[in-house]
C-alpha positions in Angstrom: 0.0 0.0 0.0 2.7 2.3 0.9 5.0 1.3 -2.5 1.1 2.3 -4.5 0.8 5.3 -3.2 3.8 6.9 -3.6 3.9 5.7 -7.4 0.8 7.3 -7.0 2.3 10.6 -5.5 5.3 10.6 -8.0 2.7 10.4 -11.3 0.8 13.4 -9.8 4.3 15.1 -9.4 5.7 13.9 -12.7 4.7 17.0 -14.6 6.6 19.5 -12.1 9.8 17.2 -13.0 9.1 17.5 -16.5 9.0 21.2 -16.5 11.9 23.2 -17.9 14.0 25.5 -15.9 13.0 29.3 -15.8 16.2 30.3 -16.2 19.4 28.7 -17.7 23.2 30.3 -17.3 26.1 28.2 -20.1 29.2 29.0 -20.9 30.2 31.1 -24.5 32.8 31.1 -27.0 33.6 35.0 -27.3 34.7 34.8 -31.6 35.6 38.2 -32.6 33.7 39.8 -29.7 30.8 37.9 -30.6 28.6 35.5 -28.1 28.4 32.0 -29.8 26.7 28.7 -27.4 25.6 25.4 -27.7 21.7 25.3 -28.5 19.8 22.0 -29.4 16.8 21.6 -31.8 14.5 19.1 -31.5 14.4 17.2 -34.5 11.2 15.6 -36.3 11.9 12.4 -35.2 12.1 13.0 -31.7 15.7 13.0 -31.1 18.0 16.3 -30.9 21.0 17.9 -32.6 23.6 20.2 -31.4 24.1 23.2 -33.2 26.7 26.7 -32.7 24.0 30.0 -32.1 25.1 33.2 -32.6 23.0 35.7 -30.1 22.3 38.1 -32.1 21.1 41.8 -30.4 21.1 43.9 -33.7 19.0 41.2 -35.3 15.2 41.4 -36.1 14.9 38.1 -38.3 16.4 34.9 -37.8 19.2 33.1 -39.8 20.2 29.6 -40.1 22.3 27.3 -42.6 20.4 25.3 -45.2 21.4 22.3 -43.1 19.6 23.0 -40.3 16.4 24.2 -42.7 16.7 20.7 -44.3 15.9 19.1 -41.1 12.7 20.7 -40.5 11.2 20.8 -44.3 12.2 21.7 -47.9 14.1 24.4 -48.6 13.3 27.1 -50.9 16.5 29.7 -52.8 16.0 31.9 -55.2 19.5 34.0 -56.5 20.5 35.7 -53.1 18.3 34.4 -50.0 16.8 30.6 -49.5 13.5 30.5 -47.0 14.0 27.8 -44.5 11.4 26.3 -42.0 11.7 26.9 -38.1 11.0 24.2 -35.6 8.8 25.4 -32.7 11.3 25.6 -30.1 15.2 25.5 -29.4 16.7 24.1 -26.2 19.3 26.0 -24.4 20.8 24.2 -21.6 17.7 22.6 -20.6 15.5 25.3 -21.2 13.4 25.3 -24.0 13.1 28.4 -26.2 9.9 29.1 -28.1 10.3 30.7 -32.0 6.9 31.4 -31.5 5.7 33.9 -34.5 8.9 32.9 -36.1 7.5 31.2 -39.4 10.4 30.8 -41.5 14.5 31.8 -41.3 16.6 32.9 -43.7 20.0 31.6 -45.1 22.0 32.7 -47.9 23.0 31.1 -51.2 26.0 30.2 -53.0 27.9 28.7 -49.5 28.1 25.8 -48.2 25.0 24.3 -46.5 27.1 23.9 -43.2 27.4 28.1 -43.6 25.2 30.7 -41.9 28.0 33.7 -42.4 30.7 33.4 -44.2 34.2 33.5 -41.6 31.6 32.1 -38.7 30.4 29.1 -36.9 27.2 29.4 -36.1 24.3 27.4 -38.2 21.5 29.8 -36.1 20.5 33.0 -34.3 18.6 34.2 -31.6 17.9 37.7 -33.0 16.4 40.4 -30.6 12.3 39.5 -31.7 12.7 36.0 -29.8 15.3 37.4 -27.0 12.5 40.2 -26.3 10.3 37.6 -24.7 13.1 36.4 -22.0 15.9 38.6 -19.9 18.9 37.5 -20.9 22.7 38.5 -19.2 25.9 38.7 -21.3 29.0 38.0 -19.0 31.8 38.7 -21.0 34.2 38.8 -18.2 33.5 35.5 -17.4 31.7 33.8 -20.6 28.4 33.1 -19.7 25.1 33.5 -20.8 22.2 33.8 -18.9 18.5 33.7 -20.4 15.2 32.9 -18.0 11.7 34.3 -18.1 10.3 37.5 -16.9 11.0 37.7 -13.5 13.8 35.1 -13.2 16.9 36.4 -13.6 18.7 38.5 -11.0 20.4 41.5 -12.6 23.8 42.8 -11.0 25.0 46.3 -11.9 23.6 49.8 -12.3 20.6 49.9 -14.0 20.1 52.2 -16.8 17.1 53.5 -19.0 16.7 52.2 -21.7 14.4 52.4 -25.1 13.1 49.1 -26.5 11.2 49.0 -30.2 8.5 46.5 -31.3 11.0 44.7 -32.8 13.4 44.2 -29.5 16.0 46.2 -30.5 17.2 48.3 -27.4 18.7 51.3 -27.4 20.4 53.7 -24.5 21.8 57.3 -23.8 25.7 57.4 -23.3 27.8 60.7 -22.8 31.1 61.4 -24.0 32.6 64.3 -22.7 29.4 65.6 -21.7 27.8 64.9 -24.7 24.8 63.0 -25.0 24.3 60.4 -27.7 22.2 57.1 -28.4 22.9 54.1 -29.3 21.6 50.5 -30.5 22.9 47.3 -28.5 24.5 44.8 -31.2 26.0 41.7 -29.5 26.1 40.4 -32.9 28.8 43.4 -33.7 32.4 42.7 -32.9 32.9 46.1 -33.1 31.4 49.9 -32.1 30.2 52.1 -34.6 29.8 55.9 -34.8 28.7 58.1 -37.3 31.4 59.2 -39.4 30.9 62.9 -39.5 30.6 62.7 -35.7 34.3 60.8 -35.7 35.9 62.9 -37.8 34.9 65.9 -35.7 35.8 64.2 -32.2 39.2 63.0 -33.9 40.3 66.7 -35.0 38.9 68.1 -31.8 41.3 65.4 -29.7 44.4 64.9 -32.1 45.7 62.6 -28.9 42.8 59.7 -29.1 44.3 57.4 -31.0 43.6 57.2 -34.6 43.6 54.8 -37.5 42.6 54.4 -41.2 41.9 51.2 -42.3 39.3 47.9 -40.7 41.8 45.7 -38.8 40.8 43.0 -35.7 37.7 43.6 -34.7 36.7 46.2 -36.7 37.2 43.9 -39.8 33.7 42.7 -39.5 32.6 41.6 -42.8 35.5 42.9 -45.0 33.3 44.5 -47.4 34.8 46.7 -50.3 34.4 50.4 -47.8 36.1 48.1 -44.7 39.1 49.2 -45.9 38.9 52.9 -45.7 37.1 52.9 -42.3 38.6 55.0 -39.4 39.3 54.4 -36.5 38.8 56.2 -32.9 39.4 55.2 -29.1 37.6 56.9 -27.1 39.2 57.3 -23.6 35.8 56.6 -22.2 32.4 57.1 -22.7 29.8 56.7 -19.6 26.4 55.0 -19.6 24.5 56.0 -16.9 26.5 55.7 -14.0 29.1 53.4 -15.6 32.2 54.1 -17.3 33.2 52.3 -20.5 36.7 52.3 -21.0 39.1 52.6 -23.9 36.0 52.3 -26.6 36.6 51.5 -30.4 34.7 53.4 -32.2 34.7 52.7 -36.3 33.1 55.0 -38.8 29.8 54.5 -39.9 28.2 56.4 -43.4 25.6 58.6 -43.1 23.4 56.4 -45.4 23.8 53.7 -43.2 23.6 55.6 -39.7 20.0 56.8 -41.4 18.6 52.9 -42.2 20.1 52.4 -38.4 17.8 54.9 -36.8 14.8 53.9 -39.2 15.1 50.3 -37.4 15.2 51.7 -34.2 12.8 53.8 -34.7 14.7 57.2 -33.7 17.4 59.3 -34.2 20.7 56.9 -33.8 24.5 57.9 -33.5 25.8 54.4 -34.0 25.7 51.6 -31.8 27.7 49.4 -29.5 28.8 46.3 -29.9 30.8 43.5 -27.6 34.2 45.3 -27.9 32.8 47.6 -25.7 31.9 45.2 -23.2 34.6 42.9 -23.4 35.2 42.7 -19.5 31.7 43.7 -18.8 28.5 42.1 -17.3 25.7 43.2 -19.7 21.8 42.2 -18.5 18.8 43.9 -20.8 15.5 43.6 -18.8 13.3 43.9 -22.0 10.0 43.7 -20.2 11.1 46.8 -17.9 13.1 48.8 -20.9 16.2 48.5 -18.6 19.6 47.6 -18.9 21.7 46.7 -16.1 25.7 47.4 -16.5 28.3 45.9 -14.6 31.2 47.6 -16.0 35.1 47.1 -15.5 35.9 43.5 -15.0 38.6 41.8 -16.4 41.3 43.1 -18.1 42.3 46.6 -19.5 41.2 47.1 -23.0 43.7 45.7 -25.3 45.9 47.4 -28.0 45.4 46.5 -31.5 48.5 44.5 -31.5 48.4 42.7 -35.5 49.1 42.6 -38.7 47.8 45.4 -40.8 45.2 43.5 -42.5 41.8 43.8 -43.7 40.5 40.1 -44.6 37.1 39.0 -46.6 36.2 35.6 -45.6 34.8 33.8 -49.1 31.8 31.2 -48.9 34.6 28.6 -49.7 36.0 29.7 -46.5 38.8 31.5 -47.6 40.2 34.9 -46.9 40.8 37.8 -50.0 42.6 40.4 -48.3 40.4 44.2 -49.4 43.1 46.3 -47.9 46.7 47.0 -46.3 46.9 49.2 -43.6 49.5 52.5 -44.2 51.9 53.3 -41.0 53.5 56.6 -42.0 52.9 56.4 -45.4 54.3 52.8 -45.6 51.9 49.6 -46.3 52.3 47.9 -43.2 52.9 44.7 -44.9 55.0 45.6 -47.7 54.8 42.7 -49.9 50.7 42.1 -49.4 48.3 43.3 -51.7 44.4 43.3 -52.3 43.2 40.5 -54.0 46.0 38.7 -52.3 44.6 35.1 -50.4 45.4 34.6 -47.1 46.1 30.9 -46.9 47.9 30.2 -44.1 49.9 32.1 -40.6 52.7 30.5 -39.1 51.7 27.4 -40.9 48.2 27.2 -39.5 45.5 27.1 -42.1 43.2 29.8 -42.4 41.0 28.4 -45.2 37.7 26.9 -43.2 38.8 29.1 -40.3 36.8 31.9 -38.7 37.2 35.5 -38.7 38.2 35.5 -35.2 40.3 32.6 -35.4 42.2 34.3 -38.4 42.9 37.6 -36.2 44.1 35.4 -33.3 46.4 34.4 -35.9 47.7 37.7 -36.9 48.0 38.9 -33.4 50.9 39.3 -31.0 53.6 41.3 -29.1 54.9 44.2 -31.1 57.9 43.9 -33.4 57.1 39.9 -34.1 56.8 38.6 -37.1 54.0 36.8 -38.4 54.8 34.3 -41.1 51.9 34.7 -43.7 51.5 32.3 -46.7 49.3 33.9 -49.6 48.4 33.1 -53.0 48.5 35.4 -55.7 47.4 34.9 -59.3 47.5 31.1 -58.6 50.7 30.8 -56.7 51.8 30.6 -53.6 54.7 32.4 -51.5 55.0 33.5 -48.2 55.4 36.8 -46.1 57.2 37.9 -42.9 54.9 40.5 -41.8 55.5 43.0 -38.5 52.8 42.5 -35.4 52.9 46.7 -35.4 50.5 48.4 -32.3 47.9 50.0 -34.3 45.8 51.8 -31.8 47.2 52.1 -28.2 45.3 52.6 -25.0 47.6 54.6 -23.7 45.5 58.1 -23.0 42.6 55.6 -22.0 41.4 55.9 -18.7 42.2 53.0 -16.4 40.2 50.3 -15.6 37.8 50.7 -12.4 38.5 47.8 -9.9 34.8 45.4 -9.8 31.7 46.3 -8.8 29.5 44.4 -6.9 26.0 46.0 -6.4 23.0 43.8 -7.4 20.0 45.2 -8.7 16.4 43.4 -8.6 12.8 45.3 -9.9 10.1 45.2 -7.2 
């Protein structure tokens, strides 16, 4: 009798014991500043597959590979785009996450069906219309992310306004110097962008933030054909809110594209920020609330842009076309390289099939090294001892505040 009636008590429980958690915190791979995890689908048949998700901030619509839209239905390309199905959910770290609204996903043509973005891992996003419905916490310092229902998550930091469209993009007031501007939060960015008439002027008004011309580490983002010619600009720091961002990258941003920025935010926009500028940060956006909550100054300072002068386009066949050389006092910082060039290897590690980030790991190091870099060139291949040169010091940034500890909760 008693063995009946606790089966009996256990079958009236078993649905709290099938019940997700309302919260879930796992550990991230930080690729070029961006936030990449583990996330499972649930496949047709009933069994699961593990696949690299990108979360995605600055994104409205979702993206996966054509692999992953093969395992939910057909697949459908025309000469750009190809219209994939969704399943209903995705599972991160126990916790499932409903696509709910989400009818289909996009993912591009002409690449490999492994490929969401060229020069990434990822097969999937979680763009800012699913993260809306969740609070989510991006730990840079330590790499974690943490997503759980309204409600669930405990925030740590100073919490800050913030301005949150239909679409879940959020967007917040920082000050440099006094003056006030506003900005988009793109996790999906490796780098900050600004407009570039507003650079320019901050960059002859302060000849002694450091400067450069030209789309190296993590402001290579895509290595588009304008990448090249981009500037530059650390800013020694720029507060939000209460907190102090340190030692900010900002890269120029075109007026055209500043203007299709603030149409998608729905108001006036200066640029946005992406994770460079959080890279030993604790970052928590309490959608529901239009809040953010920043823990800034973890970690380490920010880092020089110690690399080869370099501006890379990763190809859907997974190689890299270098777009641009970087000039150091009139002086093509690796005198032998030129655009068009193929990066093939550094230091006898591929890059073809590598990503981005990978690649600028590469290229990276102490100042004065030499990085061994094997190209190809009209169909032949030769090699280059390129200089590691400091491209944009921190040196008049402000120093990094010791950690703060002062947790935050909403009534």
């Amino acid at each position: 009798m008693k063995i009946a009636s606790t089966l009996l008590a256990l079958l009236l429980c078993g649905p709290a014991f099938a019940q997700t958690p309302k919260s879930v915190t796992v550990p991230i791979t930080l690729d070029h500043n961006r936030i990449v995890i583990d996330a499972y689908l649930p496949l047709p048949d009933g069994n699961t597959k593990r696949v690299r998700a990108l979360i995605d901030t600055g994104a409205t619509e979702m993206t996966t590979s054509q692999r992953v839209g093969e395992m939910f239905g057909s697949v459908k390309c025309d000469a750009q785009t190809c219209e994939t199905s969704l399943p209903a959910e995705i599972q991160v770290g126990g916790m499932k996450i409903s696509l709910s609204g989400m009818q289909s996903a996009h993912a591009p043509e002409g690449v490999p069906k492994d490929v969401m973005v060229p020069g990434m891992a990822p097969e999937i996003n979680l763009p800012a219309s699913i993260l809306r419905n969740y609070e989510v916490v991006f730990d840079y310092a330590n790499r974690q992310f943490t997503i759980g229902e309204p409600g669930s998550v405990k925030f740590e930091g100073a919490q800050v306004s913030a301005r949150v469209n239909p679409a879940g993009l959020v967007a917040v007031t920082g000050q440099v110097q006094g003056e006030k501007l506003n900005f988009s939060l793109n996790t999906g960015s490796p780098i900050s962008l600004l407009a570039a008439d507003r650079l320019t002027k901050w960059h002859t008004a302060n000849s002694s933030w450091p400067y450069l011309k030209g789309a190296v580490g993590a402001a290579n983002v895509s290595g588009t054909s304008d990448e090249a010619a981009r500037e530059l600009l650390r800013v020694p720091d720029l507060h939000v809110g209460t907190p102090e961002l340190s030692g900010i990258v900002f890269a120029s941003l075109a007026a055209p594209a500043i203007q299709r920025l603030s149409e998608r935010v729905g108001a006036d926009t200066d640029g946005q920020l992406g994770g460079e500028a959080f890279r030993s940060s604790r970052l928590g956006i309490d959608y529901a609330h239009q809040a953010v909550y920043l823990d800034a100054g973890h970690g380490a300072a920010a880092p020089d842009m110690d690399v080869v002068g370099l501006t890379l386009h990763p190809e859907a066949d997974g190689r890299f076309t270098v777009v641009g050389v970087v000039e150091i006092d009139g002086k093509p910082a690796a005198g032998d390289v030129k655009a068009g060039d193929v990066l093939v290897g550094v230091d006898g590690a591929p890059a073809t099939g590598a990503t981005l980030g990978q690649v600028w790991s590469l290229l990276g190091g102490a100042p004065g090294q030499k990085r061994t870099l094997t190209l190809e060139r009209a169909g032949k291949r030769f090699t280059v001892d390129a200089p590691v040169h400091r491209l944009l010091s921190v040196k008049t940034a402000a120093p990094v505040k010791s950690p703060r500890r002062n947790p935050h909760r909403r009534n």
